[in-house]
TILO-425303 format. One record per residue (C-alpha): residue number from 1; residue in one letter; x negated, y negated, z. Coordinates in nm, 3 decimals. Each point is the difference from the previous one (the first is absolute). Last residue first. Example, Ala and Ser with C-alpha at 12.3 -4.5 7.8 and 13.67 -1.06 7.14 Angstrom:
BEGIN
{r 2 s {-1.367 0.106 0.714}}
{r 1 a {0.137 0.344 0.066}}
***
This chain:
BEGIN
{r 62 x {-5.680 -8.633 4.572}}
{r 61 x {-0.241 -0.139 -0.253}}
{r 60 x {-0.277 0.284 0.059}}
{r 59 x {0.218 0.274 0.004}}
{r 58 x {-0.029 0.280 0.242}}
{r 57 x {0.347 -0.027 0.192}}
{r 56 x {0.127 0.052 -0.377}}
{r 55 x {-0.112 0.388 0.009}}
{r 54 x {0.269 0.095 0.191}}
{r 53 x {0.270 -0.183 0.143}}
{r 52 x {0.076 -0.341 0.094}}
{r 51 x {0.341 -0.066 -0.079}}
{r 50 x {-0.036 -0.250 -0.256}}
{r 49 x {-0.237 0.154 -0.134}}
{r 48 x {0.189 0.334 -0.010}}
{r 47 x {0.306 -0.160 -0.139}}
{r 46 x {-0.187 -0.176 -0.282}}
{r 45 x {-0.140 0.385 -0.100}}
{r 44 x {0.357 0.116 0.031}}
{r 43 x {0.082 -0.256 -0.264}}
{r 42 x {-0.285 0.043 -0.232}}
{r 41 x {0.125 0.335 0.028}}
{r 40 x {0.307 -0.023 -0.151}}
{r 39 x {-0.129 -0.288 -0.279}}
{r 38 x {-0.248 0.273 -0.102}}
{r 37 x {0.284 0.259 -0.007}}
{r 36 x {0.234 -0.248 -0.227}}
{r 35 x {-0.299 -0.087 -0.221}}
{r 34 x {-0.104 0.387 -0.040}}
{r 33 x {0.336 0.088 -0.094}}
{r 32 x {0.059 -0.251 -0.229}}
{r 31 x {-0.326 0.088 -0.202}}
{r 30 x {0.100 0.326 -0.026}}
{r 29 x {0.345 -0.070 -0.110}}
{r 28 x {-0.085 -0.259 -0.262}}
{r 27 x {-0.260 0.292 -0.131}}
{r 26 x {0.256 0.264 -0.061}}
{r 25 x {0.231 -0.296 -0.134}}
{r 24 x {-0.308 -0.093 -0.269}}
{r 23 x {-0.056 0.405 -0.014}}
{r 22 x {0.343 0.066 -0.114}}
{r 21 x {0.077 -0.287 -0.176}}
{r 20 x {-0.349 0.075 -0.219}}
{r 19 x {0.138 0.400 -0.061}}
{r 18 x {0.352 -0.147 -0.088}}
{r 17 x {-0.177 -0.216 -0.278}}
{r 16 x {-0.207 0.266 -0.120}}
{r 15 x {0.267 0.239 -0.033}}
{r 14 x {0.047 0.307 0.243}}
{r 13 x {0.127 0.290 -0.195}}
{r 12 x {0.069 0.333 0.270}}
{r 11 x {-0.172 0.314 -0.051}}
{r 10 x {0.138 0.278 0.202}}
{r 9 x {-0.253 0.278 0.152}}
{r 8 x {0.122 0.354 0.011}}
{r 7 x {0.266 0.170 0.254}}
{r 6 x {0.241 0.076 -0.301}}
{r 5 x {0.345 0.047 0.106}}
{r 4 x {0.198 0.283 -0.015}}
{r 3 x {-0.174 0.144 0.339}}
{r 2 x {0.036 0.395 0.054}}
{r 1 x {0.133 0.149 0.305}}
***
């Protein structure tokens, strides 16, 4: 069974302008990301204080 279709690489013409939205956005995103998951575990590392556990029995200033 032969394949009519060419299984070589495709070029595709990114512009300079879509090539900055894409790594602005690309970056956005990243940086996002990181915020929301250091915000998520800022919260579960207030929970754990508050609780107790771990490593915060240890503290000086508790």
């Amino acid at each position: 069974m032969s394949n009519q279709y060419s299984s070589g690489p495709q070029q595709v013409r990114v512009s300079a302008g879509t090539a900055v939205k894409i790594g602005f956005f690309g970056a956005l995103g990243a940086l996002l990301f990181s915020l929301i998951v250091s915000i998520i575990l800022g919260i579960i590392a207030l929970v754990l204080a508050a609780v107790g556990v771990g490593i915060f029995n240890n503290l000086p200033f508790s």
